[in-house]
Each structure stands twice: as structure tokens, then as C-alpha cells.
C-alpha positions in Angstrom: -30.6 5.8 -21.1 -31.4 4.5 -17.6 -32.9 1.5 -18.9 -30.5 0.4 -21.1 -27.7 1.0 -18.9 -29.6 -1.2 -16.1 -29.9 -3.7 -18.2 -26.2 -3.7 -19.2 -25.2 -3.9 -15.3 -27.8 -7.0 -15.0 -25.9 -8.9 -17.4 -23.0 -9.6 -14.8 -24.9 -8.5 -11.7 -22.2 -9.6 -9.6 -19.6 -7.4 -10.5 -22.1 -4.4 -11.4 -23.6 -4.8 -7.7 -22.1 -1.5 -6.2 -23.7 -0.1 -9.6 -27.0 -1.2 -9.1 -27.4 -1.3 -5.4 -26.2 2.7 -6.1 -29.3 3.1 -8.4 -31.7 1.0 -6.2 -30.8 3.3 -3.2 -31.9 6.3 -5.8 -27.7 7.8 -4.4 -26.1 7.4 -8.4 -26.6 9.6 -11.1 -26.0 8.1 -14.2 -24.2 9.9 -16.3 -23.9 8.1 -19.3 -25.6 4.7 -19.9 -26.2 2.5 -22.5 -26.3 -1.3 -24.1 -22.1 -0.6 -24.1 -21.6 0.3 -20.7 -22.8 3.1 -17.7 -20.7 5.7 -16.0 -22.4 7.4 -12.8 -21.4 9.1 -10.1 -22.5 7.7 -6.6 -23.7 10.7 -4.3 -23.4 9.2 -0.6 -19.8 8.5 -1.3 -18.5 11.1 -4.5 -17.1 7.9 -6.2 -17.6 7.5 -9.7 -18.1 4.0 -11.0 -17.3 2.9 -14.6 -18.1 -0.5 -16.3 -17.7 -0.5 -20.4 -18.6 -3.5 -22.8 -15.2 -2.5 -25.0 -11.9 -0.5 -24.7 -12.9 2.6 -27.1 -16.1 3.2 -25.3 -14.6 3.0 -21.7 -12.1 5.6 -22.8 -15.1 7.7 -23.7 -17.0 7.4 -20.7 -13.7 8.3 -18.9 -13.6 11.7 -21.2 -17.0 12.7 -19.6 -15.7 13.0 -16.4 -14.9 16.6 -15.3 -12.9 16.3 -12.3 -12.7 12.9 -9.7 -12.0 12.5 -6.0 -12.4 8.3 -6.4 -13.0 6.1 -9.4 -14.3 2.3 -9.5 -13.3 1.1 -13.1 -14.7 -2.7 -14.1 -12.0 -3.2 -16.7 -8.7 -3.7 -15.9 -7.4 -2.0 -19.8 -9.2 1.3 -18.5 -6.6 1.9 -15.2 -4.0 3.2 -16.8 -5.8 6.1 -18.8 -7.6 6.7 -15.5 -4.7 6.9 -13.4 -2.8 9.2 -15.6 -6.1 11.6 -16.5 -7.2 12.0 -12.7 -3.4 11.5 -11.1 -5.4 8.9 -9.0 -1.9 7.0 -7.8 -3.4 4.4 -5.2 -4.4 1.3 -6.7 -6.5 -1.3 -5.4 -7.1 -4.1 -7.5 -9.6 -6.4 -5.7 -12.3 -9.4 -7.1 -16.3 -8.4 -5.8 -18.1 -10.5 -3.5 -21.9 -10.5 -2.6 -24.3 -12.6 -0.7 -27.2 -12.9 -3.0 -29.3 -15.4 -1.0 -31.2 -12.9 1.2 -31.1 -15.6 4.6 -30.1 -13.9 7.2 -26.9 -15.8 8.9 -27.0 -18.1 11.8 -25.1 -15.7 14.8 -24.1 -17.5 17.9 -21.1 -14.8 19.5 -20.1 -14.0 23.3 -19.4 -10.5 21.5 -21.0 -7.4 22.6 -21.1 -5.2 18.9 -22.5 -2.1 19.5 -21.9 1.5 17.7 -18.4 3.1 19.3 -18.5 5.6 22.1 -16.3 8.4 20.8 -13.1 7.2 22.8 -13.8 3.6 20.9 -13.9 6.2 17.6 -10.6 7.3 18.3 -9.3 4.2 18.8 -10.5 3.0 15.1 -9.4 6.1 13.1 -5.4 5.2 14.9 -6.3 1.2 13.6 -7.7 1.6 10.2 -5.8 4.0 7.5 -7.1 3.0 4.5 -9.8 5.9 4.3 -9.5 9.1 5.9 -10.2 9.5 9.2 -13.5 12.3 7.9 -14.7 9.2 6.0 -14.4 6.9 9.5 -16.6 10.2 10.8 -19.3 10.0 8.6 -19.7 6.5 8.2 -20.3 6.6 11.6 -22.4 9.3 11.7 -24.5 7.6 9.3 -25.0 4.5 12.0 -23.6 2.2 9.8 -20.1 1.6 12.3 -19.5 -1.3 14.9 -17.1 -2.2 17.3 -17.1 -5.4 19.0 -16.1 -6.3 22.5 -15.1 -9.5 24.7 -15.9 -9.9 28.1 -15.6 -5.8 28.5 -12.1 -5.9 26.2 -12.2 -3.7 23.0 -11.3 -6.8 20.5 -12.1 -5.7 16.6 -14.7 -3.4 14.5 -16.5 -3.5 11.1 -18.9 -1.0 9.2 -20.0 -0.3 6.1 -18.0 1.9 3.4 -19.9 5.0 2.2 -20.9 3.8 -0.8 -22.4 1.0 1.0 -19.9 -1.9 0.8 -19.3 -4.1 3.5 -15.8 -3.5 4.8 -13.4 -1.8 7.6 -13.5 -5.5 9.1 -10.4 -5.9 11.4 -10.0 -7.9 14.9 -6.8 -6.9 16.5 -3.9 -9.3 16.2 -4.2 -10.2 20.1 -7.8 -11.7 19.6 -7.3 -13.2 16.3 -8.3 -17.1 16.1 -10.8 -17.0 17.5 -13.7 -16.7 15.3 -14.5 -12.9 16.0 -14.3 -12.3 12.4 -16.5 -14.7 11.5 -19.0 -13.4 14.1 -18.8 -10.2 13.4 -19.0 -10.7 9.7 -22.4 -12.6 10.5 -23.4 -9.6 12.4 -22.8 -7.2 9.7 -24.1 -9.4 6.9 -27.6 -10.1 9.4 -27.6 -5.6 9.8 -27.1 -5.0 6.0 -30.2 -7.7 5.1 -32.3 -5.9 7.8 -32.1 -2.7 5.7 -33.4 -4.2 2.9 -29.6 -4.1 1.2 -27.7 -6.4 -1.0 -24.5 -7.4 1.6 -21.3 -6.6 -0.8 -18.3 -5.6 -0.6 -14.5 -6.4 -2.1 -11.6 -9.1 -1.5 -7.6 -7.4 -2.2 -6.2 -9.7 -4.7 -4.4 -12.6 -3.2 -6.4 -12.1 0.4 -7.1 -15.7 0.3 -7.8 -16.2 4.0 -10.8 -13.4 3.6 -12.0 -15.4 0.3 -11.7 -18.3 2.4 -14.5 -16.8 4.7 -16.9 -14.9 2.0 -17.2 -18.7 0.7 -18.2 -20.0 3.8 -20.6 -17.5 4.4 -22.5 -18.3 1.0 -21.2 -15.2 -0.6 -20.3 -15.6 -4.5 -16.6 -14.1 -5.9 -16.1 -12.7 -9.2 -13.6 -13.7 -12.1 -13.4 -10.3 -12.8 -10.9 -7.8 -11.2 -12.3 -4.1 -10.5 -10.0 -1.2 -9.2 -10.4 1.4 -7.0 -8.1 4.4 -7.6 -7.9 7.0 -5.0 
């Protein structure tokens, strides 16, 4: 089952990445996979991930899910079922970006990015509200959290998600053109290579300024749209 569900992912590995990277890591269970598609259910994060080659088999991977606290579906046709079977009402509809090259990133930055002292923590949990605030925790927790600063001035931070995307990348309005983004993009991108990681993550539909960026850093975007539902 394992086998032919890998190579299923392979066949688009740009918009399977979270998939695979998840299996790499040895953090997915797969629970159903196959030459039509592979359901699993990612461990470090509790997210389940879904990708189907049609409509009828989607819908039946979606039937072997008990009960869900976040869902990742490939296929646009599949939301609505999902939404209405899990009551999963906030929708993210994003395209997948990943820097397949393996060069670490040329990094010249004045920035200081080191992990946040628990007052900097604080500080991030009031900025960002697009996870919980136990998911900020555990992230950090987990090392994988950054804020960056500017001649001793608190000016942005980025981490990684739990289920290992790159994300939480904000620079505070105040600082902003500047290239801090950039910088500490390169910085995360340079952190994610040196644990022996695929650097991914997702672009919000109509973001173009962030696809603007993933470009110039050599990172590749999908056609394909993938939801989160949480």
C-alpha cells in the first residue's frame, strides 16, 4: 500500500510535497494508499492530508476518516463534502511552493534572528492569529521559531508550521520595505536545508506580492490549488 501510494504522490511531487516530506520524516501514517490516491494522517501536527486521482475515490478516502481536527485536501471538488462531514468552516485555499534545488541561499542581513525570549513569545502570539496561540507554543518548543531584530528593535518573526511548512513570516508594518522579508526568508530557507528538509510551504490565493518573492528565491508554484480546512 505504501509503495503504491508513494509512487502516486511522485507523480506531482510538488503539490504532494507536505505528503511525502511527512513520510520521509517517518511523522504520517498512511491510512489508505494506492495507484488512485493516499490519505494519511500526519502525527507532529494531527492534520490529515488527502490527494485522490478522481472524485468517487476522494469521497472514499474522506469516509475512512473517523473524526478530524485539520484536513489538507489536493482537489478542490473534495472541499465541500469535507467541510460539511467534519464542520471544518475555515477555508484556506492556497497554491504550494517548494525550493527543490537544495543550494543553500546567499544571506547578507544586519538582522539579529535568533529563537524568542518568552517576552518576544508573547509579543508573536498578540501578532499572528492564524493558529492558536498552543500551536505558536509548540512550534517553539520544537526550536523551529525565529524572531528577528534591527539594531536592538523587535522588527518581524518566521518559523516553521508543525507539520513542517515554512510559514508564520510577518515583519511589522513599521519596518516593511526594507528587505527583512527577504532576509529572513533566506534565513529560514538556509535552517530548513541544514536539517536535511525539503523548504515548503503555501502562498493564499491572490498573495501576489509573496509569489513575487518564492520566485525570486528559486522556489517553484503549483497550478494546482490545495485547501486547508480548520
Amino acid at each position: 500500500m505504501e509503495h503504491k501510494g508513494i509512487e502516486y504522490l511522485e507523480k506531482n511531487r510538488l503539490l504532494h510535497i507536505a505528503m511525502l516530506e511527512a513520510i520521509r520524516r517517518g511523522t504520517a501514517e498512511i491510512i489508505d494508499g494506492s495507484e488512485r490516491g493516499v490519505l494519511l494522517l500526519d502525527h507532529s501536527s494531527n492534520v490529515h492530508m488527502l490527494s485522490a486521482a478522481d472524485l468517487e475515490h476522494g469521497l472514499k478516502l474522506l469516509d475512512k476518516i473517523q473524526s478530524c481536527y485539520q484536513l489538507v485536501l489536493c482537489q478542490e471538488e473534495l472541499v465541500p463534502y469535507g467541510e460539511e462531514k467534519f464542520q471544518l468552516h475555515d477555508i484556506f485555499s492556497c497554491k504550494k511552493v517548494a525550493y527543490f534545488s537544495g543550494e543553500k541561499l546567499e544571506l547578507t542581513t544586519d538582522l539579529d534572528i535568533v529563537r524568542p525570549s518568552e517576552e518576544i513569545l508573547q509579543k508573536i502570539k498578540e501578532n499572528y492569529h492564524t493558529i492558536p496561540e498552543e500551536e505558536i507554543d509548540e512550534i517553539n518548543r520544537r526550536g523551529n521559531l525565529f524572531a528577528a531584530f534591527y539594531q536592538g528593535n523587535f522588527v518581524g518573526f518566521s518559523g516553521n508550521h508543525l507539520e513542517g511548512s515554512l510559514g508564520l513570516l510577518e515583519i511589522f508594518p513599521e519596518y516593511q520595505g526594507r528587505g527583512f522579508g527577504e532576509q529572513l526568508e533566506r534565513f529560514m530557507v538556509n535552517y530548513i536545508l541544514d536539517k536535511g528538509d525539503t523548504p515548503y510551504g503555501e502562498i493564499v490565493l491572490g498573495n501576489e506580492v509573496s509569489a513575487s518573492l518564492q520566485r525570486k528565491l528559486g522556489f517553484q508554484i503549483s497550478e494546482e490549488i490545495i485547501t486547508w480546512l480548520l
